[in-house]
N, C-alpha and C positions, 0 to 999 in steps of 0.2 A: 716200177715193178718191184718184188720186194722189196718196199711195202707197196704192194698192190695189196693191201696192207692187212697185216693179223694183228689187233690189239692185245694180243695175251702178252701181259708180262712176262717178264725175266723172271725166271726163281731167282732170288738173292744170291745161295748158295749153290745157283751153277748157271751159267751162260746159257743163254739159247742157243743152240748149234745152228750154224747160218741154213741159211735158206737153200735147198735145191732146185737152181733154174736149166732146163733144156733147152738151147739157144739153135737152131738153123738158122744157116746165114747164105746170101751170096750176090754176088755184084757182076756188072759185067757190062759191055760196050756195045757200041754199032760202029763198027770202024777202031779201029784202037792206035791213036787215039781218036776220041768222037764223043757221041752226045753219051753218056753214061747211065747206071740207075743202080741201085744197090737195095738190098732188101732183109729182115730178119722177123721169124715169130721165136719169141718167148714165149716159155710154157713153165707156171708154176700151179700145182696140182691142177686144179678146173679152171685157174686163171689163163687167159690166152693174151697176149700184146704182141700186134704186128706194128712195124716202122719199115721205114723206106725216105730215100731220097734222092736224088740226082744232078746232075753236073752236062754244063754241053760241052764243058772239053776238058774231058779227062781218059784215064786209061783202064781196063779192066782189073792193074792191080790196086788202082787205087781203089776202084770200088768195091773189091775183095775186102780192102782194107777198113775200105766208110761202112759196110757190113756190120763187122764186127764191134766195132767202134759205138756207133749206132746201139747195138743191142746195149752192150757193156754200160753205155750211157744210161740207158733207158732204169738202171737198178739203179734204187736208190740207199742202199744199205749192202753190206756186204755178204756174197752169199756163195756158195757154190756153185759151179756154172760149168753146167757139161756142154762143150759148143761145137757142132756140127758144121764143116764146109767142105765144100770141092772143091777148095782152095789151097795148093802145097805151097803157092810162094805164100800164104798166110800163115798155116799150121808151122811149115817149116821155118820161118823166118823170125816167130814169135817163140818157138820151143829150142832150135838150134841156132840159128843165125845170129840174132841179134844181140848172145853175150859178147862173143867176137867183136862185133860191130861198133859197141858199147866200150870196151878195152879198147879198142883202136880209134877212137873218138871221131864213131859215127863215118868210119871207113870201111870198106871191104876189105878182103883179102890180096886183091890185087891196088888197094891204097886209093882207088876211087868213091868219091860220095857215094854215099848209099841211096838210094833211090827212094822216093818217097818216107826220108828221113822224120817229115812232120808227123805223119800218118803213121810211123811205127813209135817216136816218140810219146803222143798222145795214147796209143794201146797199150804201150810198156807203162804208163801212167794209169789207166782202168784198169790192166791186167793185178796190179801191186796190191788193188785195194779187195781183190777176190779171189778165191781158189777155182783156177781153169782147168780143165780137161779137155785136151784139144782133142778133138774125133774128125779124120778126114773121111768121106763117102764120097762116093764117084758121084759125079754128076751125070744128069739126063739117063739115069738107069733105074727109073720108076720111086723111088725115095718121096715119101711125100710130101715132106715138108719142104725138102730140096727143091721140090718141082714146085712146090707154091712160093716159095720165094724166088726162084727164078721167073716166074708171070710175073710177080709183084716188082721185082728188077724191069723187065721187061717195060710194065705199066709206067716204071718213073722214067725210062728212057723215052717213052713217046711224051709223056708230059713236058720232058725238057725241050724235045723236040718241037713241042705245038707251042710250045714259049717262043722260040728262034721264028719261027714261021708266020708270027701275027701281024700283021700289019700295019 
């Protein structure tokens, strides 16, 4: 996704100002932990890319986390990215928490590991290479894109599950 691509050059004598992508995102379990599925559209002008993927045992913050991850991945140049979740152990964890965390190497505040260390190391690594705008929305309160990436979550969670169940 950007480039989901614009061949217009660069003017020489000014930068192309990066890309603006709208990102929904959201993950979530059957069980937590349990089978998983996580899900995200991007939107750049009439461009649209959806991803998704799932886990049979994992927990719903992780897949908050595979969310975003997921989208952030999905760019392949660096761009602006206004990112949509009903997720506050995400928003808050990427915006406030994790300079802390980072200073304390990869500790809490109470000196215990930080939870899902990989998962935040890897976004603090996509986040560096883009300008984010974190937007939380409540979930399951009519949102549309919210709500289709939650079916699409939902979708990867029975895909893992008809995985485990094959015979």
């Amino acid at each position: 996704m950007p480039a989901m691509s614009s061949n217009e050059p660069a003017s020489p004598a000014r930068p192309a100002a990066p890309k603006r992508v709208v990102v929904h995102t959201d993950g979530g379990c059957h069980g937590n932990p349990g089978p998983g599925g996580w899900a995200a559209v991007l939107r750049y002008g009439r461009q649209e890319l959806e991803v998704g993927g799932g886990d049979p045992d994992t927990t719903n913050n992780r897949m908050e986390l595979s969310a975003a991850i997921g989208a952030l991945s999905a760019l392949n140049q660096s761009c602006q990215v206004e990112l949509h979740t009903d997720s506050q152990y995400l928003r808050k964890g990427i915006t406030e928490w994790i300079h802390g965390w980072k200073r304390k190497g990869w500790r809490t505040a109470e000196g215990e590991p930080v939870k899902n260390e990989d998962l935040w190391r890897r976004l603090d690594e996509l986040v560096a290479r883009h300008t984010v705008e974190w937007r939380w929305v409540k979930g399951h309160a009519g949102n549309e894109l919210n709500e289709r990436c939650d079916r699409r979550a939902s979708a990867e969670i029975a895909k893992v599950k008809s995985r485990r169940h094959r015979p």
